[in-house]
N, C-alpha and C positions, 0 to 999 in steps of 0.2 A: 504494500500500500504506500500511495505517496502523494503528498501536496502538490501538482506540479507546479501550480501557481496559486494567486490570490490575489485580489487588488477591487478598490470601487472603483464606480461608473458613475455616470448621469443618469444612465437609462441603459436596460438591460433585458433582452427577449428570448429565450427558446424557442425556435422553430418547432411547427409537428412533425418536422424530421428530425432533428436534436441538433440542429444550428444556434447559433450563437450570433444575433444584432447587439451590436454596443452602441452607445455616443457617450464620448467623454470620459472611452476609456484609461483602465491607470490614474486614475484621479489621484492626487497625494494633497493639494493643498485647495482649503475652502477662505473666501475671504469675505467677510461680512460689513455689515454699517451697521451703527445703531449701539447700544446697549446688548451685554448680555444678559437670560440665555439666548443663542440665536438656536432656533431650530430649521431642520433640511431633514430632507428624505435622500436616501442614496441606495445604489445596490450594491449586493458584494458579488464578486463573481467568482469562483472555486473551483478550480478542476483537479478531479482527481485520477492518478491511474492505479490499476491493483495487479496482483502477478496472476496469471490463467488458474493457478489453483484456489485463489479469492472469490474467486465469481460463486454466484448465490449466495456467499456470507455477511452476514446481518454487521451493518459497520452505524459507529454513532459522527456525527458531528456537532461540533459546538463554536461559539463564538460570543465573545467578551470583549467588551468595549472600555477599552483603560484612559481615565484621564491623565494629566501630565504630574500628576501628583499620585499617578500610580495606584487610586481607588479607581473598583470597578464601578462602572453605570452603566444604563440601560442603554441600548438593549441586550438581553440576553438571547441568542441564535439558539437553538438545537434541534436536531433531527437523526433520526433513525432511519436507515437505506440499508436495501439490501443492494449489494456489486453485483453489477453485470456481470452475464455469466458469455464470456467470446464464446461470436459466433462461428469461430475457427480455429484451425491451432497456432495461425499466425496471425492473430488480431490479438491486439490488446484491451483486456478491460479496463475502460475509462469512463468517467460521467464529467459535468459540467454541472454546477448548481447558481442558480442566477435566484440570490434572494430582493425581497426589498423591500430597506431599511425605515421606516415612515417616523418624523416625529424625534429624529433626533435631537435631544436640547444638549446646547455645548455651554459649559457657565465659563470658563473662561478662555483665555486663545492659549494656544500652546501646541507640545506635539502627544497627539492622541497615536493611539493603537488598535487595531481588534484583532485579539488571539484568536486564532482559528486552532482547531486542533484534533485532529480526525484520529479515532480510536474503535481497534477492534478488541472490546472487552473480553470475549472468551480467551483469546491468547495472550493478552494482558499487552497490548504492543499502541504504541503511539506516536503521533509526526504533531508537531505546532509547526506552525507559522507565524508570524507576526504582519499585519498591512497598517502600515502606517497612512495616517493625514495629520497635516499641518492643517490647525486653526489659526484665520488672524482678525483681528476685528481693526476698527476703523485705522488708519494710518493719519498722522496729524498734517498731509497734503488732502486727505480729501475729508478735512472737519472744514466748516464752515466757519469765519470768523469772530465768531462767542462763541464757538460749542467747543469743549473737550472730552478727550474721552473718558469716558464712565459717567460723565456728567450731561445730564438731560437740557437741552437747548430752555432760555426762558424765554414766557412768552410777554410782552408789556402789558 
């Protein structure tokens, strides 16, 4: 079994034949206005491959979103799949999971993480991953002349 990748997106679709739409994939840094929390929706994209003997075994996945101070937040991922079983002796079993993320609140900018970490419990065996994004919130070229940041614009 193995992560082969990991990474957000914009926007993220499975085909009914097991194709893979992106936009804006590989996303690493989100930049915001305003006050925090900012919230966004994102996808995470995941592909996995497993060795020909894996196929039909029941694998877990999970995913943990780390702030920069290293407590987890929401959201918590997980799922239960069972590996494809190749349809040949020279095919490899692999999948693709295109989740999405809705409602993320980010409190402050920093660099975030989500542990991926796919595990086959009976044989006791496990692979992480780590996907980074950078948060930033306003930069003081694009504050408006009274406003700064963390601080709410007055109104007269």
């Amino acid at each position: 079994m193995e992560i082969a990748y990991a990474f957000f997106a914009e926007a993220a679709q499975m085909t009914s034949d097991g194709r893979l739409n992106l936009l804006g994939a590989d996303l690493h840094t989100l930049q915001f206005e305003g006050n925090p929390p900012w919230t966004t929706a994102l996808y995470l994209v995941v592909g996995l491959r497993f060795q020909n003997e894996e196929g039909g075994r029941l694998f877990h996945l999970t995913g943990d979103l780390v702030a920069p101070d290293e407590t987890q937040m929401a959201p918590h991922v997980e799922s239960a799949f069972v590996a494809p079983v190749p349809s040949g002796p020279d095919r490899i079993p692999r999948m693709t999971i295109a989740g999405h993320l809705i409602g993320i609140a980010f409190p402050v900018a920093g660099a975030y993480h989500l542990r991926v970490r796919l595990e086959d419990r009976d044989r006791n065996l496990s692979e992480e991953k780590k996907v980074r994004l950078r948060v930033n919130g306003p930069t003081p070229e694009n504050l408006g002349p009274t406003q700064e940041v963390g601080v709410e614009p007055r109104v007269p």
